[in-house]
C-alpha positions in Angstrom: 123.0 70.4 51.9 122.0 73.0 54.8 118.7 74.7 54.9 120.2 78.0 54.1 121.3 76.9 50.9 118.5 75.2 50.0 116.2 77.8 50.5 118.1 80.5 49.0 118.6 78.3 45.9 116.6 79.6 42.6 117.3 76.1 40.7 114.6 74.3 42.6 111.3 72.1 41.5 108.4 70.8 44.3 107.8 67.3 43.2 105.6 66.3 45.9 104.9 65.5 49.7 106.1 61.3 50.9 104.5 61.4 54.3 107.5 59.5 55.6 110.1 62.3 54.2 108.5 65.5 53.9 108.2 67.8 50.7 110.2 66.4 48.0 112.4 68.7 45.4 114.8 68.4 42.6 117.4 70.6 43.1 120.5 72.0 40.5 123.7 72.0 42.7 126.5 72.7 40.3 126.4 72.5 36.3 124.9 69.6 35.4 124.8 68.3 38.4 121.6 67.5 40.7 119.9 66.2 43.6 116.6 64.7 44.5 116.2 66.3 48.5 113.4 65.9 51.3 112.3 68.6 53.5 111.1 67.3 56.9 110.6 69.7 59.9 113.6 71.9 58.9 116.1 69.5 57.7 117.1 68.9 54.5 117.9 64.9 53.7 119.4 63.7 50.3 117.9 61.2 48.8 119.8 60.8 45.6 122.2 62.7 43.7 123.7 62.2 40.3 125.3 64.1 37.1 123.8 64.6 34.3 125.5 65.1 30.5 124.5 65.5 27.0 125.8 63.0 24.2 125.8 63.7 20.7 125.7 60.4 18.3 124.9 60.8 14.9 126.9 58.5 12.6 127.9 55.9 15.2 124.4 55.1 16.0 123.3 54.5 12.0 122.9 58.2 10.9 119.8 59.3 13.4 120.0 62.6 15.5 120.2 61.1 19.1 120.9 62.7 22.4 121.4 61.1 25.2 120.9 62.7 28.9 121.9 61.2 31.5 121.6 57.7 30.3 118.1 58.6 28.2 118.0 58.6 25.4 116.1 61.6 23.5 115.7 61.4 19.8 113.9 60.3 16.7 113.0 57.5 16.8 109.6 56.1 18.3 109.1 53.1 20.5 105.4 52.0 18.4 107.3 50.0 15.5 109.6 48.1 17.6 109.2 44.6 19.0 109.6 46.4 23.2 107.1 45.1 25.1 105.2 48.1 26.7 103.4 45.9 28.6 99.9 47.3 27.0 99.2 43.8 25.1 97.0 41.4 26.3 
């Protein structure tokens, strides 16, 4: 990604400042796809970059309305009655 681009993109988010890299932003390059880019003394460096879709299961996952983005999943259900560790017990 150029500067120009950058900074004439609307489908930005400032997530921080790394002293190593610069000013950090999320970036929307194309439908649903993104980047994660540093902003050091005029230069733009990707750090990561990666798609992102939405999946629908109903049925094949027992019934519950889940969506999955990206790998996440979004739904329902809630993480305090299952056995996952969230590392919060002593």
């Amino acid at each position: 990604m150029q500067y120009q681009s950058f900074k004439c993109n609307s489908q930005k988010e400032y997530l921080g400042y790394c002293e190593q890299k610069g000013f950090i932003y999320s970036v929307q390059m194309d439908v649903n796809q993104f980047a994660v880019v540093a902003l050091f003394n005029g230069k733009i460096t990707t750090l990561i970059s990666y798609t992102a879709g939405k999946t629908i299961y109903g049925v094949l996952k027992g019934g519950d309305n889940v969506e999955e983005y990206g790998g996440a999943y979004c739904g329902e259900r809630s993480l305090e009655d299952s056995d996952v560790d969230d590392g919060q017990s002593s």
